[in-house]
C-alpha positions in Angstrom: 12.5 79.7 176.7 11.8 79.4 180.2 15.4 80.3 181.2 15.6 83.5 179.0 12.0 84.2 180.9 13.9 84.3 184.0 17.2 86.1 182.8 14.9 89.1 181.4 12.9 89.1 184.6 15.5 89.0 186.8 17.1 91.9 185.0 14.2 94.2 185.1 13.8 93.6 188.9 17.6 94.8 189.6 16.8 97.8 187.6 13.9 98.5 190.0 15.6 97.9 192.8 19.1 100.1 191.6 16.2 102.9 191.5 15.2 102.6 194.8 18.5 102.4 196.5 21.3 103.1 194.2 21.7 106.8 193.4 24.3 109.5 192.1 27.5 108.0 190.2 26.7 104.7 192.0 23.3 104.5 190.5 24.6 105.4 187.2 26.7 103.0 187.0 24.8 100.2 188.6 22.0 101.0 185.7 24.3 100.3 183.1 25.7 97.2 184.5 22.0 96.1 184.6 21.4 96.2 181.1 24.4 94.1 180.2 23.1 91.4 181.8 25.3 92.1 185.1 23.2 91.1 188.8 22.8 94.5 190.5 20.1 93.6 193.2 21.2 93.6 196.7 19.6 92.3 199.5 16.2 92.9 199.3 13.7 89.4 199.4 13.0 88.2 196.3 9.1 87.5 195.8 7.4 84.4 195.0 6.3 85.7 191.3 10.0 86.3 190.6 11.7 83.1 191.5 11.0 81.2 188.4 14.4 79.0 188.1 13.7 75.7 187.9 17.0 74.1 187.3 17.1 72.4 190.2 20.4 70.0 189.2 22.3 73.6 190.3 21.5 73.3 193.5 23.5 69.9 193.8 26.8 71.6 191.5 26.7 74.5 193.0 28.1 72.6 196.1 29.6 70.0 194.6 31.9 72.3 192.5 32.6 74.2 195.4 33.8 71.1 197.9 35.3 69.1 195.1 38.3 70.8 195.0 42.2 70.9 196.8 40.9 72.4 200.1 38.6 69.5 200.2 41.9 66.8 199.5 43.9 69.1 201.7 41.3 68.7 204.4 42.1 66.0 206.2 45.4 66.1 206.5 45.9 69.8 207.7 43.2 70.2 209.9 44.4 66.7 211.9 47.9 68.8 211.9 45.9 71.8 213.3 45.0 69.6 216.3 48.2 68.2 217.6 49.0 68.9 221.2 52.5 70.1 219.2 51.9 71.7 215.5 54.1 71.1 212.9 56.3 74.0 211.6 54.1 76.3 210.2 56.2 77.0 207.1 55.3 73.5 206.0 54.2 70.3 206.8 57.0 67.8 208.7 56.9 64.2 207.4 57.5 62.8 210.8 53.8 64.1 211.6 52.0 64.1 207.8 52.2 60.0 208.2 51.6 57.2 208.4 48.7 57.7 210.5 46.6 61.0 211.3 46.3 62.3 214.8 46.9 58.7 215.7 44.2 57.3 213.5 44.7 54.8 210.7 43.6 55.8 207.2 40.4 52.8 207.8 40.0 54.5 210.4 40.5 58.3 209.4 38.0 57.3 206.1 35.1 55.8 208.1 35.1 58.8 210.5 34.9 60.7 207.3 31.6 58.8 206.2 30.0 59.0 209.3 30.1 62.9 210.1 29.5 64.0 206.8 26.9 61.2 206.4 25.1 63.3 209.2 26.0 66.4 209.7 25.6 67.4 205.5 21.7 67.2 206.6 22.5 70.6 207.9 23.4 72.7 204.4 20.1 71.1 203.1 18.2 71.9 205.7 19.1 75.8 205.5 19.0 75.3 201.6 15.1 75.3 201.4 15.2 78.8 203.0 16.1 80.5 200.2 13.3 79.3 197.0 10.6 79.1 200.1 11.6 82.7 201.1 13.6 84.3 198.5 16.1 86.0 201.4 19.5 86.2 201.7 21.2 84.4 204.7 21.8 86.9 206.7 18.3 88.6 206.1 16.5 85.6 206.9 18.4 85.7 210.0 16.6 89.0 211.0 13.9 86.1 211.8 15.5 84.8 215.4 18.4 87.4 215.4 16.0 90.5 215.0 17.6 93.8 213.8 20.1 94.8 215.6 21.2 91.4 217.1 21.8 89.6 213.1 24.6 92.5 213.3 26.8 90.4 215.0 26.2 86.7 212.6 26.7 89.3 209.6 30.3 90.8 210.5 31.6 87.4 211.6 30.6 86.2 208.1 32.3 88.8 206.5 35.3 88.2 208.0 35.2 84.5 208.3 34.4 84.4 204.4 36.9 86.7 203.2 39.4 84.1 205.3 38.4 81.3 203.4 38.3 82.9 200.3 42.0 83.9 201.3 42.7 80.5 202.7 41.1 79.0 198.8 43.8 81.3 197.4 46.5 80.3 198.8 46.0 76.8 198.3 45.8 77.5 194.7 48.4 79.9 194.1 50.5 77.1 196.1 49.6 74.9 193.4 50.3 77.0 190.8 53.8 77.3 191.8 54.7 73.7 191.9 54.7 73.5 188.6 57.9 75.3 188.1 60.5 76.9 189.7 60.1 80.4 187.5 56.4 80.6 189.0 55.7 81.6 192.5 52.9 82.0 195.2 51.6 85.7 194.1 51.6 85.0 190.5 48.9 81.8 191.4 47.1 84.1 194.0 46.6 86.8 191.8 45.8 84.6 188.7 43.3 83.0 190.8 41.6 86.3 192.2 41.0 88.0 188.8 38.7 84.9 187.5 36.9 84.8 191.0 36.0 88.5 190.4 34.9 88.0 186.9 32.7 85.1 188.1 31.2 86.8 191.5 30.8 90.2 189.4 28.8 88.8 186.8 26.2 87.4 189.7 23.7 84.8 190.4 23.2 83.3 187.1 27.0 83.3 186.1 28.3 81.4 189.4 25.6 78.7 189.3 26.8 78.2 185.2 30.3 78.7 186.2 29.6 76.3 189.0 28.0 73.6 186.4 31.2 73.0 184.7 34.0 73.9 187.2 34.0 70.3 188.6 35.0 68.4 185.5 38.7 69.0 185.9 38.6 67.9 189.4 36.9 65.0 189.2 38.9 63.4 186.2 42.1 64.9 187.9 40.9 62.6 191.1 40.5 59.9 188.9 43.8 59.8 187.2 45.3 60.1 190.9 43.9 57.2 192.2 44.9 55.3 189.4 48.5 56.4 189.5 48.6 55.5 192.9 46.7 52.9 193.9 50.0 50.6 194.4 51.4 52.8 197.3 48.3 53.9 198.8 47.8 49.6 199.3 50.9 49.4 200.4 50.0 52.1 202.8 47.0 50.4 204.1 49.3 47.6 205.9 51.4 50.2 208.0 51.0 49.6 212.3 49.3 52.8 213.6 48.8 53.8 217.8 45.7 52.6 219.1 43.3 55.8 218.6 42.1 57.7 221.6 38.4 59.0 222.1 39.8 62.5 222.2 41.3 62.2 218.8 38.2 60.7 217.4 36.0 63.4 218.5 38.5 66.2 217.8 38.8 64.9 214.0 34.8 64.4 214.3 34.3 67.7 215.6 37.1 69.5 213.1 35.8 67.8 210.0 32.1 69.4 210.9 33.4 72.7 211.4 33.8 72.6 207.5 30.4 71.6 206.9 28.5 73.6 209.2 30.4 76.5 208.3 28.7 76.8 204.7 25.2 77.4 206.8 25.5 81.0 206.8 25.9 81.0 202.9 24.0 78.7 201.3 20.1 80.0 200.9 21.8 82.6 198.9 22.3 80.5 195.7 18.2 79.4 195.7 16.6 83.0 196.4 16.0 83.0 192.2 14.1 79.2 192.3 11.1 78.6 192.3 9.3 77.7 195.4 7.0 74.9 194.1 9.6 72.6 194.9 9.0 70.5 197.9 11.6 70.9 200.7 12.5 67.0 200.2 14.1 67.9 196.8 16.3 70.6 197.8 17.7 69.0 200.9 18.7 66.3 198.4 20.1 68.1 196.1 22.2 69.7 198.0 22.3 66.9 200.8 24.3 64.7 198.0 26.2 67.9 196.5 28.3 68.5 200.1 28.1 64.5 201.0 29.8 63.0 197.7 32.4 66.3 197.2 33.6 65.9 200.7 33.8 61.9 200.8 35.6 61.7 198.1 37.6 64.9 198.6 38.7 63.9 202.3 39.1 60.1 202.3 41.1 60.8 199.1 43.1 63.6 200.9 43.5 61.4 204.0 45.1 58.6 201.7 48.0 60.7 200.3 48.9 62.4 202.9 49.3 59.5 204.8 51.2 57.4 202.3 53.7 60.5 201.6 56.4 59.8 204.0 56.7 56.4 202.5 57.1 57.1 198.8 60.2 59.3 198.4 58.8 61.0 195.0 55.9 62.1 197.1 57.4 63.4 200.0 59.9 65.2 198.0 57.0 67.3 196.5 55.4 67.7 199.6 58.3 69.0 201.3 60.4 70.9 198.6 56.8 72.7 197.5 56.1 74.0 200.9 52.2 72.7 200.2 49.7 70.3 199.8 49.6 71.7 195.6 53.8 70.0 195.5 52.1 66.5 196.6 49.2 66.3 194.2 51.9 67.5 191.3 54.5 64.8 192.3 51.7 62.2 192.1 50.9 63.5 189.0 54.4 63.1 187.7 53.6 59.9 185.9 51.6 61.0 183.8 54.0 63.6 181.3 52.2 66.8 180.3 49.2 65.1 181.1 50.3 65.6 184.6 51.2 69.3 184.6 47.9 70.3 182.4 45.6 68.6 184.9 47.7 70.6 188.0 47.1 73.4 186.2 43.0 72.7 186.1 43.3 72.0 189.4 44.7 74.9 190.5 42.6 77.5 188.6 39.3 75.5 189.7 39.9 76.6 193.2 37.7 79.9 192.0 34.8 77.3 191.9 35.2 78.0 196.0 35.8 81.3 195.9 33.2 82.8 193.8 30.4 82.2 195.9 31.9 82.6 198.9 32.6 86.6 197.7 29.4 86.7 196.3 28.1 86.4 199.6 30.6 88.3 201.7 28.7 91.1 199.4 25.6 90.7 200.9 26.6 90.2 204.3 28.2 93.1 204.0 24.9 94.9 203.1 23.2 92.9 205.5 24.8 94.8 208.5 22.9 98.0 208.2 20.5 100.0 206.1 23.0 102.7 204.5 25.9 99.5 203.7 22.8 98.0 201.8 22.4 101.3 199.7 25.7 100.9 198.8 25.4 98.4 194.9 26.9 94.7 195.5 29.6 95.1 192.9 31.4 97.7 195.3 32.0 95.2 197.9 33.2 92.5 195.4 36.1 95.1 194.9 36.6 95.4 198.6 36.9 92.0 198.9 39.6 91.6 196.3 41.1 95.0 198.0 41.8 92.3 200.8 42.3 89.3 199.4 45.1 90.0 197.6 47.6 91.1 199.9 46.3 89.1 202.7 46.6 86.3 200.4 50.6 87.2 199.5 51.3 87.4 203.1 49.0 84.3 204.2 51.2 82.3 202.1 54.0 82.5 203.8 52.2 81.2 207.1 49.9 78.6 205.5 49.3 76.6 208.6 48.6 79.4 211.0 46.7 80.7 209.1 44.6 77.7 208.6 44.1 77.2 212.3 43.3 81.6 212.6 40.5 80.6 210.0 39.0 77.3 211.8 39.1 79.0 214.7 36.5 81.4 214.6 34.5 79.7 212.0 33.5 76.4 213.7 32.5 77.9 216.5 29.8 80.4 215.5 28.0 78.6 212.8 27.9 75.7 214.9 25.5 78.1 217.1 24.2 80.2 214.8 22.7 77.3 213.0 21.5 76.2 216.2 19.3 79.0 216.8 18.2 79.7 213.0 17.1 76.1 213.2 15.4 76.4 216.6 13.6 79.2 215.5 12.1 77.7 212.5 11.0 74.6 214.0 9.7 75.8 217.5 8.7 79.0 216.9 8.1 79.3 213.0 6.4 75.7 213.1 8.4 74.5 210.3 6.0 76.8 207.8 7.5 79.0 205.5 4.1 80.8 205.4 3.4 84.9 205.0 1.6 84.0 208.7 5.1 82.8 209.9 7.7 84.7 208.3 6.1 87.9 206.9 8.8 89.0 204.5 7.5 92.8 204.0 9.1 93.4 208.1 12.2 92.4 207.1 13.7 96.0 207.4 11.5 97.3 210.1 13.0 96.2 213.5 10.1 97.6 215.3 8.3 94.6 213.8 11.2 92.2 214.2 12.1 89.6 217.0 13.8 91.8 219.8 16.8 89.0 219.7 17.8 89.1 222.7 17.3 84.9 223.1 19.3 84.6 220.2 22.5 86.9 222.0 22.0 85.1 225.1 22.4 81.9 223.2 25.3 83.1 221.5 27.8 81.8 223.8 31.7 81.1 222.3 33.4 79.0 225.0 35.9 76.0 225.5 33.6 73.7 227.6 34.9 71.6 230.6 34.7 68.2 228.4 37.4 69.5 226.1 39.5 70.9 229.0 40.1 67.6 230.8 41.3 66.4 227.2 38.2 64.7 225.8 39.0 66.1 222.3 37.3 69.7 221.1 33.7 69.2 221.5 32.8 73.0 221.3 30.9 72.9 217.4 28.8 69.8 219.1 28.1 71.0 222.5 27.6 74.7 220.8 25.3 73.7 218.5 22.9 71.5 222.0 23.2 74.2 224.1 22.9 77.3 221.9 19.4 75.4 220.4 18.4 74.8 224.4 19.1 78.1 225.4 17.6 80.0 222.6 14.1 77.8 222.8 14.3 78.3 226.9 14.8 82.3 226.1 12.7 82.6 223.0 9.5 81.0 225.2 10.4 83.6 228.4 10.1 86.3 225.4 7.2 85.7 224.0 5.0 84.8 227.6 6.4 88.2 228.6 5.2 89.7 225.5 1.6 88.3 225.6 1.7 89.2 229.8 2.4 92.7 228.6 0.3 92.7 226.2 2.8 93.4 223.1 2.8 91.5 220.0 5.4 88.5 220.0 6.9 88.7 216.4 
């Protein structure tokens, strides 16, 4: 009963808000979308009386459906290859570098490097996941906050682009999948497959991707499973293989590449709670979604980091790793074993992959809005078409350069959520004294820039460098020494701001 309360309430409020902001042919349509049940509002907060969901188990599958899939077993092995002083051809991964160590590092050794970063650095996707019940705003609205008006400009176009690459990067992992099931199927056929059910998903909105996402891990998991079991005897076997003596610079390169994935969900994730209710305490959605990013990517990884590594060694596997051109042709030859068993689970596999890209467009729709006041006018639906405008051929091209594009993605992404979390972070718990209160963050400015932060601390702080650690070869330590001296400078620049302000006489906002 409660649920249906919250479906017809939620639906009411889009309708209001398509009013205000959607007119013409756009507004027409939006309306009618409304009625069927379709999520039509855009970016505007969502207040305390309207986030009444209080299914809080979503907030864990929501992530966990979205990690535990083939990027996450793909992880380990093709972000180590990103690394190497000398990549790997980029059509496909060589088996003189896939094995039988990573980057130098044992599997023991790859595995409990695993454990420990995500056992830390998953505190930061639940920390940003109490923003959205406590404030009802979208990511890149709440960042309006520290960033102020003009300055969360520049966090919202590099999320647009840096989701729409990993939505493109999800893709072609699938689609890569897809077509190692047979010789008759190719690349596009997957990519496109796997597009169409990610816009059905994102299109529908909120309440559809955190059902979708409820469900989407059960093929994953039992896929996992069955894996494991199949090859348990070569993955021991494995385990005895000499490996090189590991280097600091490869442990903190591995450290510092594996939490570029997870800090790179900050600038999504209060998105998904902006419809719960805020009577939760802030302990029980960091756990929640704490656990949801820490089991997916344990498992995910260490499992990916195992295969890889043992592929070389086991001719069946490294046939399908090879002959495949992708990650998707070693998880199928594993699978071999099994029969029809096998191909049916690839299959699952591969069309879960959506699980990742669904909210990922969803909010590459309201970043999008989130740039200015006349994008935001424009209903969300519109730039879940624009998205798969892109995708799609991007996607069809990507594929045929898997590994650059990888690295392309990585890239940009570590980097700037590493300091944009920094300074949301610093903001809230300096500045905002870790209160979600109307005092502290009053949610009727959050379109008025005159009553905004000025964010200038926060550009400042916004520095995207290669530090002089990483240049004398002590591994890539730009996401940790981003994130340390983006928070310093912001706090240092924040406090010049505001005893200016009060010297002046202005109001520090």
């Amino acid at each position: 009963m409660q649920s249906y309360t919250v479906e017809r309430k939620q639906d009411r409020d889009d309708c209001i808000e398509d009013s205000r902001y959607h007119v013409g042919f756009l507004g027409r349509i939006t309306q009618l979308l409304s009625r069927y049940g379709i999520e039509t509002r855009g970016i505007m907060p969502v207040p305390a009386e309207e986030r009444l969901e209080t299914r809080w188990y979503q907030l864990f599958f929501i992530w966990f459906s979205s990690c535990m899939n083939i990027l996450s077993y793909v992880f380990s092995a093709v972000l180590i290859l990103a690394l190497l002083p000398n990549p790997p051809d980029t059509s496909r991964f060589s088996t003189g570098t896939a094995g039988p160590a990573f980057f130098s590092l044992g599997v023991r050794d790859s595995m409990v490097i695993i454990v420990i970063v995500n056992l830390v650095c998953c505190l930061l996707p639940g920390f940003f996941a109490v923003f959205g019940p406590k404030l009802g705003l979208r990511a890149m609205v709440q960042a309006r906050f520290s960033w102020g008006y003009f300055g969360a400009i520049i966090p919202a176009i590099l999320n647009v682009f840096s989701l729409e690459g990993f939505v493109i990067l999800n893709c072609i992992i699938g689609g890569q999948t897809i077509a190692s099931l047979s010789s008759k199927l190719n690349d596009t056929l997957g990519i496109i497959i796997l597009s169409i059910i990610s816009l059905v998903v994102t299109f529908c909105g909120y309440r559809v991707i955190h059902w979708y996402e409820s469900v989407a891990w059960i093929p994953n998991v039992i896929t996992f499973i069955v894996m494991l079991a199949v090859g348990y005897p070569q993955l021991r076997e494995n385990q005895s293989a000499p490996t090189p003596p590991a280097t600091p610079a490869n442990i903190i390169s591995f450290s510092s590449i594996i939490a570029s994935n997870i800090i790179g969900w900050c600038p999504m994730i209060p998105d998904y709670g902006v419809y719960h209710s805020p009577d939760a305490s802030s302990a029980r959605i960091l756990i929640y979604t704490y656990l949801g990013f820490f089991v997916s990517n344990v498992t995910g990884q260490a499992l990916g980091a195992a295969f890889a590594a043992a592929a070389p060694s086991v001719p069946a596997w490294n046939e399908g790793f090879d002959d495949s051109s992708s990650v998707g042709g070693l998880l199928h030859s594993v699978l071999l074993p099994t029969g029809a068993f096998g191909e049916i689970l690839t299959a699952l596999v591969a069309l879960s992959v959506s699980s990742a890209c669904a909210p990922t467009i969803y909010t590459f729709s309201n970043s999008f809005m989130a740039i200015s006041s006349w994008l935001a006018a424009v209903p969300r639906w519109v730039y879940i078409f624009i998205s798969e405008g892109i995708l799609i051929p991007v996607a069809i091209v990507g594929a045929k350069r898997f590994y650059a594009t990888f690295v392309d993605i990585l890239d940009i992404v570590g980097y700037w959520s590493s300091v944009f979390s920094a300074i949301i972070l610093t903001e809230h718990m300096l500045f905002r004294r870790a209160s979600f209160s109307e005092d502290q963050y009053p949610i009727t400015t959050w379109d008025s820039y005159a009553f905004l932060p000025s964010g200038i601390p926060a550009v400042v702080a916004f520095a995207w460098y290669v530090g002089p650690v990483a240049r004398q070869g002590s591994g890539d330590v730009g996401v940790f020494v981003g994130f340390v001296v983006g928070a310093i400078t912001y706090a240092l620049a924040r406090s010049c701001e505001k005893r200016l302000s009060k010297k002046g006489g202005a109001v520090a906002y």
